[in-house]
N, C-alpha and C positions, 0 to 999 in steps of 0.2 A: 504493500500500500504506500500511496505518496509520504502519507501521513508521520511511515516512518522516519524521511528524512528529515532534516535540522537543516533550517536556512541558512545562505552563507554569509549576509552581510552582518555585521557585527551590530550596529545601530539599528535603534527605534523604526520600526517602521511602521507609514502609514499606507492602509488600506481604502479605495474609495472605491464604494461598490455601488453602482451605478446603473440606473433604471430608467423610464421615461418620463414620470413623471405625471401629478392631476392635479385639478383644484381641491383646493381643502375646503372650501365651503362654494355654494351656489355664484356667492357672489365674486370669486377669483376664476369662473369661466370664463369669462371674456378675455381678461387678461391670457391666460391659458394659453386661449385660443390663437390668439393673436401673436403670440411666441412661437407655437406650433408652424403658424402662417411664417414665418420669419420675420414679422413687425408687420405684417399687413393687415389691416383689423379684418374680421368678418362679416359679412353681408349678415342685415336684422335677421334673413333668413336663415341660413348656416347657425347663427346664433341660438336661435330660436330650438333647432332642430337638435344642436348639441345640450341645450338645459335639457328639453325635454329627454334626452335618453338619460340623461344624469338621472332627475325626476324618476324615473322608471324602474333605477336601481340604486332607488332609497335617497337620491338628493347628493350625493358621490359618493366615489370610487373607495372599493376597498384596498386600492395599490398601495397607499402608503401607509395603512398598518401591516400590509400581509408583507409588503418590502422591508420595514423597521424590525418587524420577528424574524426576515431572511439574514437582515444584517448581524440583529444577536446573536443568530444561532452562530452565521459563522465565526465572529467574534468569539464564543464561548471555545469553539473550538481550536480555535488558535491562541486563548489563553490556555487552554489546558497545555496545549503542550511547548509553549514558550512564555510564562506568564511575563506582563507589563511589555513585553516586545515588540505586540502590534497594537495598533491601534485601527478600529473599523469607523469610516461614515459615509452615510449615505449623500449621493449626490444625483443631483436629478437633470435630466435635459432641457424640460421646457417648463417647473416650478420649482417652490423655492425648498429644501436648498437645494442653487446650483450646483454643478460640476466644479465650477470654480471657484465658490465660496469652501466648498467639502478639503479642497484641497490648499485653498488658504487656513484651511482650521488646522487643517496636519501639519503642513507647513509652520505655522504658529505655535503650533504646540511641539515642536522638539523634533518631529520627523525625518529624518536623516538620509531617507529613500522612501517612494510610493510604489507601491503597486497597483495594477488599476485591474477589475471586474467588473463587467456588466452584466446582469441576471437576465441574458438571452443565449441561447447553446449556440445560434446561428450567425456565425461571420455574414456579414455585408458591407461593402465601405459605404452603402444607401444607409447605414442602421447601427451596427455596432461601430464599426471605421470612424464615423461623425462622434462620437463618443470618448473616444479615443485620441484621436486628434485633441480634442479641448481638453481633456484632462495632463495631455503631453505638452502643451503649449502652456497652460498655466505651471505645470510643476515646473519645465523648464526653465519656467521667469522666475521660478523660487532657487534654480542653481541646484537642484537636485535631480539623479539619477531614476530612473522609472522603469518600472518592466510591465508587461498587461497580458493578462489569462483573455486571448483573443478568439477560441473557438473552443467549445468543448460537445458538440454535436452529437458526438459518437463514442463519447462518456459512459462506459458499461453500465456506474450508477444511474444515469439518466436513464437509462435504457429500459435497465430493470426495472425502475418506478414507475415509467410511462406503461412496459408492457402489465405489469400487475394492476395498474389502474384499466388499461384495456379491459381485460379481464373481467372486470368486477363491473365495466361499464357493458359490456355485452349479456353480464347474466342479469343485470337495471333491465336491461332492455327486454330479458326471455328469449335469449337468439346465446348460440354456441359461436366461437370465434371461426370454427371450421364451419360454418353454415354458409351455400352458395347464393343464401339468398339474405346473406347479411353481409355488409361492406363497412370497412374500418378507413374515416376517411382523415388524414392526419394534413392539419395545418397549421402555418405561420402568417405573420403580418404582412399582407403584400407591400408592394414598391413600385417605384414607377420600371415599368418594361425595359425603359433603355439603360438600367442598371445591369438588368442579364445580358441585352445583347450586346455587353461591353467586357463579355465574360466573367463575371463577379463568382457566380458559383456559387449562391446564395441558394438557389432552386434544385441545384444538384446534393447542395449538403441538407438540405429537407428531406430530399428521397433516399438518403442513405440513412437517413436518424429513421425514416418510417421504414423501409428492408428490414432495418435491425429490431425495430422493434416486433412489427407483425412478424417476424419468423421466432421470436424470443414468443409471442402468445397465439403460438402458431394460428394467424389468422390466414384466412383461403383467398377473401376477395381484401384490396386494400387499393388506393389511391393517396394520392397529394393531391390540394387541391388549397385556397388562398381566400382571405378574409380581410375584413373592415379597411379595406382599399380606401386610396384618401381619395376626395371628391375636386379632381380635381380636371383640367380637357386632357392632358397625356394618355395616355395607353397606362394599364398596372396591368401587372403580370396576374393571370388566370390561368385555369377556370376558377370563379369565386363560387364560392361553397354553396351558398342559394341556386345558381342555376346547376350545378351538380348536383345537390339533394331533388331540386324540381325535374331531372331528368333521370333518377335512380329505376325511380317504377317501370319506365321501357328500358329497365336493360334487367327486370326481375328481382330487385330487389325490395325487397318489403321492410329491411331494420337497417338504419345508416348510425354508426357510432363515430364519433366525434372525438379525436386526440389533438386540441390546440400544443401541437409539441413545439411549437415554435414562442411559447410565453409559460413561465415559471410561476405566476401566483394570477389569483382573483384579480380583474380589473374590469375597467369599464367594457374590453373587448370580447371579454369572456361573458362576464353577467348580461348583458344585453345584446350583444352581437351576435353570441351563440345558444346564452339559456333563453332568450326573447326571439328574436327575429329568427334566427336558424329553427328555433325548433316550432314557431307558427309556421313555418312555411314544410318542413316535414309534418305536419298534421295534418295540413294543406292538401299535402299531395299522398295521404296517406299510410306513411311510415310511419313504425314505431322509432323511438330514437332516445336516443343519450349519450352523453359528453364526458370521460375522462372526468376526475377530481382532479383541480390544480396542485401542482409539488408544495406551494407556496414552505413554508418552513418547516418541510419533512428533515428531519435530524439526520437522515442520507445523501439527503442532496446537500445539505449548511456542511456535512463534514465531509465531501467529495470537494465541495468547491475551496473549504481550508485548502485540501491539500494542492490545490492549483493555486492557488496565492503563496503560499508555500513555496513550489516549483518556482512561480516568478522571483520570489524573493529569494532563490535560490540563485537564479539567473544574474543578479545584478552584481553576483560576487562580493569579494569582500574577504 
C-alpha cells in the first residue's frame, strides 16, 4: 500500500484539496454564477433556472459539507501517520474559499511545500488542468515547491467502491448486473467537444474507469454516456444521458443504473441532475432505474487519496 511509504521532504506540508465549488446560501447564486460564467453575469433567465434547481434540492448544494468531511477524513489520515506534518484545506474554483486564498492560508501558516488534489478521478486540462494551473501559479508566487495527484481514474480503491455501489444499485432497482435487459450507464461532467478533439483523453479515461469497473461487478450490458453539459452555442461532448435513457426501450432495455463515476460526493449535479430530471424522464419512458451512492467521505477512498498526496509529497524530494 502507498500508505506505507514516508514522505520525503523534511518540512510542513501543505495540502489543498480542491473541488468546484457552490453557493452557501440562495443569495450567493448569482454571484456563483457569474464566476462560473468567467465574470459575465447571467441572463434573469439562466438565473432564474439555476435558483430554481437549487430550490429543488433543499435551497443548496450539499458539496460543501460532503467536500469538508472528504477533507477531514483525508486529513485524519495523514495525521495518523505523520502527525503535525501536513496540513489539509479546502479550496474551491468558483466560491469562496478560493484556490488561492486555500493556498495563501498554507503558505501563511508555515508551509514549506504544497501539494495539490482535486476530488475528481478524471484528468482534463477542460477541468482538472484549470485547477491546477491556479493552485501552481499562486504557490509559485509564494517561492514554494509543489507537486499534484493529477489522475487517479483507475485507482483499484475507486474501483472497488464504484463496483460495490453498482451492485447494491442494480438489486434498488430488482435487475441482476448480468441481466440483458439491464444496462449500467456510467458518467462524468461533460465539456465542450473541442476539448476531445484536441486529444485531451478525458472520454477515453471515463471508458476505462467504467471497463474496470462493470467487469469488477460483472455487469453484461454497460455504456458511457455525459451529463449536466453547460448551456452554452459550442458542441459538449455526448451522448447526454437523457437522450440515452429516452432511447434504452428500443434497444430492450427495461432497468438503466446510473454510476456518476466521474464526481466523488452529493452535489447539485447528482441531486437534481440525476435523482430529478434523469430519473422523471426514465419513468417517462418506462424504466425502472437507480443511481450508485456517492463515495463522498467513504474512509477508503479519504485513505487511498492520503496515500496519493503522500506519493506527491514524496515527489518533491527533500
Amino acid at each position: 500500500m502507498r500508505l506505507e511509504e514516508a514522505p520525503g521532504p523534511a518540512g510542513k506540508i501543505g495540502v489543498v484539496v480542491m473541488a468546484y465549488g457552490t453557493p452557501g446560501s440562495p443569495e450567493e447564486v448569482e454571484e456563483f454564477y457569474t464566476d462560473v460564467r468567467r465574470g459575465r453575469p447571467p441572463s434573469p433567465e439562466q438565473l432564474a433556472d439555476l435558483r430554481r434547481r437549487y430550490e429543488a434540492v433543499g435551497g443548496t448544494s450539499q458539496l460543501t459539507a460532503r467536500t469538508s468531511e472528504q477533507v477531514a477524513g483525508i486529513q485524519a489520515v495523514l495525521e495518523s501517520r505523520d502527525p503535525g506534518r501536513f496540513t489539509c484545506r479546502y479550496g474551491s474554483k468558483h466560491s469562496h474559499p478560493k484556490i488561492e486564498a486555500a493556498v495563501d492560508e498554507l503558505a501563511g501558516g508555515g508551509a514549506e511545500a504544497l501539494v495539490g488534489l482535486v476530488l475528481a478521478p478524471h484528468y482534463s486540462s477542460g477541468s482538472v488542468g484549470e485547477y491546477l494551473d491556479r493552485a501552481r501559479a499562486r504557490t509559485e508566487a509564494h517561492g514554494l515547491p509543489v507537486s499534484f495527484v493529477e489522475d487517479w481514474h483507475d485507482d483499484p480503491v475507486l474501483v472497488d467502491l464504484l463496483a460495490k455501489r453498482v451492485t447494491e444499485a442494480f438489486a434498488l432497482a430488482g435487475a441482476s448486473p448480468g441481466d440483458e435487459s439491464a444496462e449500467l450507464l456510467v458518467t462524468a461532467h461533460s465539456l465542450p467537444r473541442r476539448i476531445i478533439d484536441a486529444g485531451d483523453g478525458y472520454d477515453r479515461r471515463l471508458r476505462e474507469t467504467a471497463e474496470l469497473v462493470a467487469r469488477r461487478s460483472d455487469v453484461a450490458r454497460w455504456r458511457t454516456c455525459w451529463q449536466s453539459a453547460g448551456r452554452t452555442p459550442e458542441p459538449w461532448i455526448g451522448p447526454d444521458i437523457l437522450d440515452v435513457l429516452r432511447g434504452l426501450p428500443g434497444d430492450g432495455v427495461t432497468t438503466a443504473v446510473v454510476c456518476p463515476a466521474g464526481f466523488t460526493s452529493d452535489h447539485l449535479e447528482i441531486n437534481y441532475d440525476l435523482d430529478i430530471e434523469a430519473r422523471k424522464v426514465a419513468t417517462e419512458t418506462g424504466l425502472r432505474f437507480a443511481r450508485t451512492t456517492s463515495l463522498n467521505a467513504d474512509p477508503l477512498l479519504c485513505e487511498s487519496l492520503a496515500g496519493y498526496v503522500l506519493e506527491a509529497a514524496e515527489a518533491l524530494g527533500g
